[in-house]
N, C-alpha and C positions, 0 to 999 in steps of 0.2 A: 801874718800874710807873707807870702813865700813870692820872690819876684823874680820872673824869668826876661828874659828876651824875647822867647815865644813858645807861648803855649798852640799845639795843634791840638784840635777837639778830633777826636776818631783815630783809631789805631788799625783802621784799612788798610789797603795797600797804597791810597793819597797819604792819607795821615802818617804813617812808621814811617815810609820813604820821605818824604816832607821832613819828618822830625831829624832821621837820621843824617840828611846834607846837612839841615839848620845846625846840627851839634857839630859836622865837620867842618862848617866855616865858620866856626870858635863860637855861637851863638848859645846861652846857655838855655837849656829847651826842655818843656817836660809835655806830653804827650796825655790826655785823658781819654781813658776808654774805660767803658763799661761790665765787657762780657770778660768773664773768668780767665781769659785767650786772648792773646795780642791777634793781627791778622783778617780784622774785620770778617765781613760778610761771604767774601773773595773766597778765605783760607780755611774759615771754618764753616761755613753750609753753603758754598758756592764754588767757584772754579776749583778747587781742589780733591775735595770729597767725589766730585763730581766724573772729576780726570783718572780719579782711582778704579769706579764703579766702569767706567767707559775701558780701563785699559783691562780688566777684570773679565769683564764680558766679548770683549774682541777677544781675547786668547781663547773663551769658552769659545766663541764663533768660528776660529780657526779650528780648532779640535774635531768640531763637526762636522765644518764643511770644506775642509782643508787637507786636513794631516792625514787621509786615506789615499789622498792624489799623489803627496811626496813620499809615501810607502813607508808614513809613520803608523803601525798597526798596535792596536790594542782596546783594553774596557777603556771606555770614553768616563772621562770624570762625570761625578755628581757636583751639586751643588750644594756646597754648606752657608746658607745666606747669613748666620750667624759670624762663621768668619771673614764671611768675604766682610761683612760689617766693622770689623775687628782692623782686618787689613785696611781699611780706607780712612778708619780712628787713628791707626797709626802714621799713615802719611800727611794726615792733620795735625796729630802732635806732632812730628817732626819738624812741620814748619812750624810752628805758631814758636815752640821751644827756641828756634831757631833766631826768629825777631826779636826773643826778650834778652837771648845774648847777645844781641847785636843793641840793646838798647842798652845794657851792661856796657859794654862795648866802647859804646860813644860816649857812655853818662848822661843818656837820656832820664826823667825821672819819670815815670809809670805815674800819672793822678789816677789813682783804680776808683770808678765810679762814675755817673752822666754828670755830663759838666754842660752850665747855661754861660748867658752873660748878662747879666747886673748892670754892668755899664760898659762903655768904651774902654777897652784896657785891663778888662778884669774878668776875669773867669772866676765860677762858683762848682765848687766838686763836694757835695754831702754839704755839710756847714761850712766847709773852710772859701775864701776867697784867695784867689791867688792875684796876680797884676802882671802882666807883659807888657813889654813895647809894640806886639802886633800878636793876631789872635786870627790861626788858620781854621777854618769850618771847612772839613772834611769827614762829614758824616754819614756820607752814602746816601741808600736808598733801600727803599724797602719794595716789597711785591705786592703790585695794584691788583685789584680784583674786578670784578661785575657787577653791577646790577642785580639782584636776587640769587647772587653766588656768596652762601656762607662756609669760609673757610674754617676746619676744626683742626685740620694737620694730623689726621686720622681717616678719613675717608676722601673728604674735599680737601688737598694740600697744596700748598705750594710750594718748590722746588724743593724747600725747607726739608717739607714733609716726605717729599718723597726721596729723600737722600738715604730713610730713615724706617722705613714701613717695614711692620714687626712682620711679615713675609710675603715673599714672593704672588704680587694678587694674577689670577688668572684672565683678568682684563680691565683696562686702563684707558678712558678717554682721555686726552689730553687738550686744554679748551687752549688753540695760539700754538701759531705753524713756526714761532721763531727759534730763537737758540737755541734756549733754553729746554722748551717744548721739546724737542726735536732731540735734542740729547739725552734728556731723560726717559722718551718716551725709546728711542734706541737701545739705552740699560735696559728696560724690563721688556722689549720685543726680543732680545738675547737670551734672554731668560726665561723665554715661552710664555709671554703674557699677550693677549691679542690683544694688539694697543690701536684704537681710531683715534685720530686727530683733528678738530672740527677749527676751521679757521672761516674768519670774518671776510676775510677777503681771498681775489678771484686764485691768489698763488700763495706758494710758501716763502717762508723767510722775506718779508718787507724788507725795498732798499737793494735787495740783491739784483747782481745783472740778472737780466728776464731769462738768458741761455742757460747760463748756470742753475737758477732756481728750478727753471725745465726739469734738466737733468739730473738733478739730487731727488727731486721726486718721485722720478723714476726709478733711480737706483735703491732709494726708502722704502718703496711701493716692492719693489722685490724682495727685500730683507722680511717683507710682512709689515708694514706698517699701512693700514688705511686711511683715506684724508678723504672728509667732507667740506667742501671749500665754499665758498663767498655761503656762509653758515651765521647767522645773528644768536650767536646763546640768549634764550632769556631767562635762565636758572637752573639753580640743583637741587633737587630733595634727598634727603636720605631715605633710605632703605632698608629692606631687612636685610638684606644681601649686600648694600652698597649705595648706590647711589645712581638718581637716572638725571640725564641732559637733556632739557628743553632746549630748543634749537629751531630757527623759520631759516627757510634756505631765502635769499635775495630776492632770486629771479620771477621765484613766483609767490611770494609768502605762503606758501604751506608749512601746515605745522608739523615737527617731528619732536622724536625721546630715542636716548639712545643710554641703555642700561649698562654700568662696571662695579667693578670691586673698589674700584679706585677712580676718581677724577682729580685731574692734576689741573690744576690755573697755571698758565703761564703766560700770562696778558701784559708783560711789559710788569719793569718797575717804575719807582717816586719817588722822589729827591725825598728824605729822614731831614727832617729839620725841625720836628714838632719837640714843643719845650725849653728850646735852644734860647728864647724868650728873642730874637729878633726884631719881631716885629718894636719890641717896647724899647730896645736899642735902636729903633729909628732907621735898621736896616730893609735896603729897598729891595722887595722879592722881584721873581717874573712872571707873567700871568699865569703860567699852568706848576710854577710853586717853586722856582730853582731862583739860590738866589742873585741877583743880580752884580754882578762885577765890569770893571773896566778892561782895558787890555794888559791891567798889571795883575791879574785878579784881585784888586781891591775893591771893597764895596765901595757906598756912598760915605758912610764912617771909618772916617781914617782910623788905621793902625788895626781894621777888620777885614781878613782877607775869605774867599772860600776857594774852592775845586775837585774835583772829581763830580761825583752822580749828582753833589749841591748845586751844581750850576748845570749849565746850556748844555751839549754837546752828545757825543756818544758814550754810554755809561758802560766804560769798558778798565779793567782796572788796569791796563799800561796806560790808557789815557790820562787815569789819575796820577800814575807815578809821576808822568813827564810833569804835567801841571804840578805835582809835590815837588820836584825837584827845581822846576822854573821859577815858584815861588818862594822858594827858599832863596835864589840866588838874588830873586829883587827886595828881598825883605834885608838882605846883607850889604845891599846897594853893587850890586852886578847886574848882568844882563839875562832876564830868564826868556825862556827859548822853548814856546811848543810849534811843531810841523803840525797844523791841523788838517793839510791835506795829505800826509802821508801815518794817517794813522792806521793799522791792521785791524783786520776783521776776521777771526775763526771761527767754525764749529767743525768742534771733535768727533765728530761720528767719524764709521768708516765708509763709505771714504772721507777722510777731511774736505771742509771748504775752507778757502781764504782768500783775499780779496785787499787790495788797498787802491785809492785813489777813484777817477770818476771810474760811472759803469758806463755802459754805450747808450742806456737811454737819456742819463743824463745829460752825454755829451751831443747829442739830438736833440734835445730842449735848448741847451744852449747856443744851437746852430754850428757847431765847430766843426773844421774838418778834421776826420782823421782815419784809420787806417788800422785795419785787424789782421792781429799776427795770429794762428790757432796751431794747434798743435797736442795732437792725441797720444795718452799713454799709452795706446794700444802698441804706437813706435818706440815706446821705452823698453829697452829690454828688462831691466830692475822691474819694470812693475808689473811685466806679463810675469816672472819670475816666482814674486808673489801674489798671485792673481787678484791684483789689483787694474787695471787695464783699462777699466770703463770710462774715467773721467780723460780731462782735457786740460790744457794753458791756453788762458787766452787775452793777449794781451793789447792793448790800444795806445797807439801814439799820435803822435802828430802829421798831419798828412804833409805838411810843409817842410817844417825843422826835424821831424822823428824823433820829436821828445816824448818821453815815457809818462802815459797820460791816468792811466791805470792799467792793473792786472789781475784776474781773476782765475782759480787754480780749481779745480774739484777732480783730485786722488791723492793717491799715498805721501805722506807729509806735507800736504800741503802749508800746515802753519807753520812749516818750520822754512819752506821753501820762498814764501812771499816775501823774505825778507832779502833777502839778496836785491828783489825789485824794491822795496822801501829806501835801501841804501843807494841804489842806484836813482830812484824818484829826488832822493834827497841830497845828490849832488848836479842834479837835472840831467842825468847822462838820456843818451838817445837810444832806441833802441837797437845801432847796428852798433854802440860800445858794447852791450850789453852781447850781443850775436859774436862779436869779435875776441871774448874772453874765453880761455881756454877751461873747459870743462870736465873732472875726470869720468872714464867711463869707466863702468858701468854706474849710474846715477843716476837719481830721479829729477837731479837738476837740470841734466842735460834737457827734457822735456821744455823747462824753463829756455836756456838757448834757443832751442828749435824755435818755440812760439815769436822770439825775437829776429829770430834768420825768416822767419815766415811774413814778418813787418817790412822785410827788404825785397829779395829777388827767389824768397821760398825757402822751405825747411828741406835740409836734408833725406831726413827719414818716413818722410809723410807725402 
């Protein structure tokens, strides 16, 4: 029996990062995962792969409808989907290669294999048993489905599946108007596949401020993507050709079908916890199946900790780092540390969306007062440059104090841009510190300024 300090069950982006602090503040730590690849779900059939296909397909998008404007002339590339599959393998390996040197690194030990728990304090990997002084479950999640939805990962897939489809299909329902949906269904509308998106409810992307969701669907809606909204699926059948969508619209239950090559699920994930043998450990779940922790994330069984998709919250892999890193510093007897109100929120399509903190309906429900700064790219110079133009900043503070309450962005870098407000959320500045900080020009942050100059006495450019 092999005895650690702390064994982390999952090698995601909770679990590696988790494991990696545990090893830097002296804890001797060994790490169980399953799949051939460090990198969880994230690295190897999810954010990654994903950001390949997405950067892949914008440059195809640029070439088309782009590069005749800046008087770049010539044969417009094909597309070899074989490679481009090649390429996105490769920015996979890179990373996953990259966390096993970094487990190297630290002297993390790799448990290669699914690991349960036996009892409090013990981890089971194949036959062997190991023992730690604390045991982090960080397992993720896997992708929920439907009702009369059988997924194959060939015709009916999920996200999985469609990272991965041996070609190019010439049309693609996608069933869930949210990230994931929406990005994927992005890759193959890049790629000349007529892609319809049937969502349950009245808008896209759930949780999104209602202005911004507005707008991304229209800009979607122009790229070629179609949405059937407030849609109840009630199954798929396969096909000779594919596969058809049963679907009753709300308003009035009538019944429709709606035939593809390809149907993607993308209905939201579920906390991965099956096996993990918990329950028989006495560990307390939550009703819809994450498991249950305190504000240290410890369970009800001491020395058993969880976080990321296993628990409550937004299943977003920074969300799990920070919780891997927090619980690593409590399990070493320091102080861990998550901002659960200033967590970020992307999708990669173009234009990006990102978002952190309340949205305006939120801050409506809660009766608060406050105060909207806006501000259009169409005043950025950088982004009419690259015609990107369409989206806005729009940012909400406090009508009293002009504290920074949230911000939501839909244009060009957007995810790279919300974080300046994160940083700024997360030392409570207001929003005329934020208007009062020197911004270089030509940039897409300046956009960012303006929407906080617009929180005050008005935006320059607008």
């Amino acid at each position: 029996m092999a005895e650690f300090d702390v064994i982390v069950i999952g090698g995601g982006p909770g679990g590696y990062v988790c494991a990696i602090r545990c090893a830097q503040l002296g804890l001797k730590t060994a790490c169980v995962e399953g799949r051939e690849t460090l990198g969880g779900t994230c690295l190897n059939v999810g954010c990654i792969p994903s950001k390949a296909l997405l950067n892949a397909t914008h440059h195809l998008h640029e070439v088309h409808e782009n590069f005749e404007k800046m008087g770049l002339m010539g044969a417009k590339p094909k597309v070899d989907w074989a490679k481009m599959q090649d390429y996105k393998q490769d920015v996979v390996n890179g990373n996953t290669k990259g966390i096993e040197f970094l487990f190297k690194k630290n002297k993390i030990t790799w448990l290669k294999g699914w690991g349960s728990i036996p009892a409090a304090g013990q981890v089971k990997v194949g036959e062997e048993i190991h023992s730690a002084k604390a045991i982090v479950v960080a397992t993720g999640s896997e992708p929920s489905s439907l009702p009369g939805v059988t997924v194959d990962e060939e015709v009916v897939v999920t996200s999985t599946g469609a990272l991965s489809l041996g070609k190019i299909p010439k049309s693609m329902v996608v069933i869930g108007a949210g990230v994931i949906g929406l990005e994927m269904g992005s890759v193959y509308a890049r790629l000349g596949a007529e892609v319809t998106v049937v969502e349950y409810l009245d808008a896209i992307t759930p949780g999104m401020d209602a202005e911004v969701a507005k707008s991304f669907q229209k800009l979607l809606a122009k790229q070629g993507l179609k949405f059937i909204l407030g849609a109840a699926v009630q199954g798929t059948e396969r096909t000779k050709t594919g596969a058809k969508v049963a679907y009753k619209l709300r308003k009035d239950d009538s019944a429709h079908e709606i035939a593809a090559d390809v149907v993607l699920v993308a209905t939201g994930r579920r906390p991965y916890t099956a096996g993990l043998g918990l329950e028989a450990a006495g560990v307390e779940m939550e009703p819809r199946g994450q498991v249950k922790i305190d504000g240290h994330f410890q369970t009800n069984v001491k020395g058993i900790y969880a976080i990321g998709d296993a628990v409550v919250g937004p299943m977003l892999a920074h969300k799990a780092e920070d919780e891997g890193m927090a619980v690593a510093e409590v399990i070493a007897g320091k102080h861990g540390h998550v901002n659960y109100d200033v967590i970020p929120g992307v999708i990669y399509t173009t234009p990006e969306v990102a978002s952190v903190g309340k949205t305006e309906e939120q801050l409506k429900a809660e009766g608060r007062a406050y105060k909207v700064g806006k501000f259009p790219f169409m005043g950025n110079a950088r982004a009419k440059a690259i015609f990107q133009a369409e989206g806005f900043v729009k940012m909400l503070a406090d009508k009293e104090t002009d504290r920074i309450l949230g911000c939501h962005i839909i244009g060009p870098g957007a995810g790279d841009l919300i974080h300046e407000v994160c940083v700024a959320m997360e030392f409570g500045a207001s929003a005329q510190d934020l208007a009062l900080t020197c911004h270089a020009h030509p940039t897409y942050s300046e956009a960012v300024r303006e929407a906080a100059l617009a929180c005050g006495d008005g935006a320059i450019h607008a």
